[in-house]
PLY file of the C-alpha trace (Angstrom):
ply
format ascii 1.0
element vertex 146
property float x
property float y
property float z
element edge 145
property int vertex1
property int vertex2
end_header
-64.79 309.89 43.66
-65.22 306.06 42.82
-62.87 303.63 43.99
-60.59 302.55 41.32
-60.48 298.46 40.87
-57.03 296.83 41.83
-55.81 293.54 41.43
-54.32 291.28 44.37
-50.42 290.55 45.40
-51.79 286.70 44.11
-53.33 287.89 40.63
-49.80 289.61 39.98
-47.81 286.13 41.51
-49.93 284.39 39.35
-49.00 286.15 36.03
-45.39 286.15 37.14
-45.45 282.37 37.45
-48.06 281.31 34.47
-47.78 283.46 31.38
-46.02 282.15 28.51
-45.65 285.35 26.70
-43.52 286.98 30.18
-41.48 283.63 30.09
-40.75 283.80 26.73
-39.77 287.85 26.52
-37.73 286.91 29.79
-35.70 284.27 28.12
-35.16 286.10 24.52
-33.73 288.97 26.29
-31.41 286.25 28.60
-30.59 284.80 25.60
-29.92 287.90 23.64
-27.42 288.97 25.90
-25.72 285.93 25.96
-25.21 286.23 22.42
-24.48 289.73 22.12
-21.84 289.09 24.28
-20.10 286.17 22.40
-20.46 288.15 19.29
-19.24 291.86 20.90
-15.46 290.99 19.65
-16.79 291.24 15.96
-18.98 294.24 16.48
-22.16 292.46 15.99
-25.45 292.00 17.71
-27.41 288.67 17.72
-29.69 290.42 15.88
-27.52 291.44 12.97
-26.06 287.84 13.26
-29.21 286.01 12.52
-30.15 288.97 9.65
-26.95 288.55 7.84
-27.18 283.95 8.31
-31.01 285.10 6.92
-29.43 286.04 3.68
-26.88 283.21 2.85
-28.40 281.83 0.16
-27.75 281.34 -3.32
-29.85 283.65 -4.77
-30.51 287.19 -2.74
-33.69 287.04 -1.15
-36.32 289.83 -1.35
-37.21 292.24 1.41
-40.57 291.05 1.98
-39.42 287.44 2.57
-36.60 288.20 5.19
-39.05 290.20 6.77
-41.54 287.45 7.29
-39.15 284.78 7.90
-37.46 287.26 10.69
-41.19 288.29 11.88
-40.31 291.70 11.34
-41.98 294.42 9.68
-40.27 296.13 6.52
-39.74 299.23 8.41
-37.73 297.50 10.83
-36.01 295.51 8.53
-34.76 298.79 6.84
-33.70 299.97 9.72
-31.70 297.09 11.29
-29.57 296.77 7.41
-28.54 300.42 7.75
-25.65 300.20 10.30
-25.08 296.48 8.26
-24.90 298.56 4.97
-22.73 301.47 6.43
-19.86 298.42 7.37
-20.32 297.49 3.63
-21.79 293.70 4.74
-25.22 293.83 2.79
-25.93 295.28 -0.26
-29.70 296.23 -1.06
-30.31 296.58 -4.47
-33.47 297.36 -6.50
-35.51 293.57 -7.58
-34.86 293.60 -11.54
-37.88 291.96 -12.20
-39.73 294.09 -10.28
-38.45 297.74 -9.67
-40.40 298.49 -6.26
-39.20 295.23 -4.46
-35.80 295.27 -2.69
-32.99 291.96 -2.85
-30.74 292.32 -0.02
-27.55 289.95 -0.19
-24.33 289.56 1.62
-21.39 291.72 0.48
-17.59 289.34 0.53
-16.92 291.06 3.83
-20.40 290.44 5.20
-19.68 286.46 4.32
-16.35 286.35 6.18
-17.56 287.95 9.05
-20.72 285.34 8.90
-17.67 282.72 8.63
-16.22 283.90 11.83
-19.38 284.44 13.87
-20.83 280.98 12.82
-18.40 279.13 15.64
-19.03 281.48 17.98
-22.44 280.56 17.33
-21.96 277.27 17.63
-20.43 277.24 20.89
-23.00 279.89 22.10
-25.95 277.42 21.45
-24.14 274.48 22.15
-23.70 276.08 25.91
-27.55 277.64 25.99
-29.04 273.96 24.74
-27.23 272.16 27.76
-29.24 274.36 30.12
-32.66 273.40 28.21
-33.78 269.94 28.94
-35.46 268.96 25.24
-34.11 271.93 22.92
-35.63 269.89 19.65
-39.01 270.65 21.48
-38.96 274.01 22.87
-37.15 274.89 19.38
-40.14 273.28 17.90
-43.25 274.72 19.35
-41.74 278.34 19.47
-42.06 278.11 15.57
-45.10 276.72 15.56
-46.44 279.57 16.84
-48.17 281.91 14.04
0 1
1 2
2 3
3 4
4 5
5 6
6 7
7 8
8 9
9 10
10 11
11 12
12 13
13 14
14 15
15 16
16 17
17 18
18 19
19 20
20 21
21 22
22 23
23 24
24 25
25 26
26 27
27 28
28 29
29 30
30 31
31 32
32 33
33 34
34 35
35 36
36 37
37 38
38 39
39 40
40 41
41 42
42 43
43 44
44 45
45 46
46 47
47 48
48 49
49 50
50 51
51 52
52 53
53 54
54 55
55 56
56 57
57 58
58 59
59 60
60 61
61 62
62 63
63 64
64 65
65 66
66 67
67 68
68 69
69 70
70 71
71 72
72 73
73 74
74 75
75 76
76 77
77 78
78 79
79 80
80 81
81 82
82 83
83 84
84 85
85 86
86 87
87 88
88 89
89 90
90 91
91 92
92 93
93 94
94 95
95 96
96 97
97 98
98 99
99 100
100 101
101 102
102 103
103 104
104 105
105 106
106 107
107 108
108 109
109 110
110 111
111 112
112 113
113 114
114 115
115 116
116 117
117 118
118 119
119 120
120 121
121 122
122 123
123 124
124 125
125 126
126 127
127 128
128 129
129 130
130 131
131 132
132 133
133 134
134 135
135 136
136 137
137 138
138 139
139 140
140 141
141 142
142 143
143 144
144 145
């Protein structure tokens, strides 16, 4: 039987310490509970949060551009406004200018509890930007990422 290749103890270290893609899954899921937690008294996830601040707009987006701006595909999009629909905070309605495409937008109660999550927001990222030392930056080259 051949001998299977293994890595070394270092080669594993060495991931651990160096790849950007571990760091940054490490710190979205720190920071994801963090927020989950500040928003838990008004039944909301961070995820939810930033889907519902997604569509405060004037006009209701399309489907297909809170998708991309989310960096989510349309099937998961669909299924993260379910549980947002069943509380009666989105409405999805069919695109009148185009009967296939979807405009999601933010039902009165889905803007007042927006309203009340925003300062929790606030004083969320206010807290998680005093442990970063250049936010502005970090903020900055995360997006830039394609």
């Amino acid at each position: 039987m051949p001998k299977l290749n293994t890595l070394s103890r270092d080669s594993t270290l060495h991931v651990r310490d160096r790849c950007l893609c571990l760091a940054a899954q490490r710190a979205a899921r720190a920071l994801a509970r963090r927020f989950d937690a500040a928003f838990a008294p008004l039944e909301l996830t961070n995820g939810q949060f930033s889907l519902l601040m997604s569509l405060n707009r004037p006009e209701p987006p399309l489907m297909r551009d809170v998708a991309e701006m989310l960096a989510m595909d349309r099937t998961t999009l669909t299924a993260a406004l379910k549980p947002l629909e069943r509380r009666k905070l989105v409405l999805v309605a069919v695109d009148k200018a185009d009967r296939r495409g979807r405009r999601l937008s933010l039902t009165a109660a889905g803007k007042q509890l927006l309203a009340r999550a925003y300062p929790i927001w606030e004083r969320t990222h206010e807290e998680v930007e005093g442990l970063l030392e250049n936010s502005g930056r970090t903020r900055n080259e995360l997006w830039a990422i394609p």
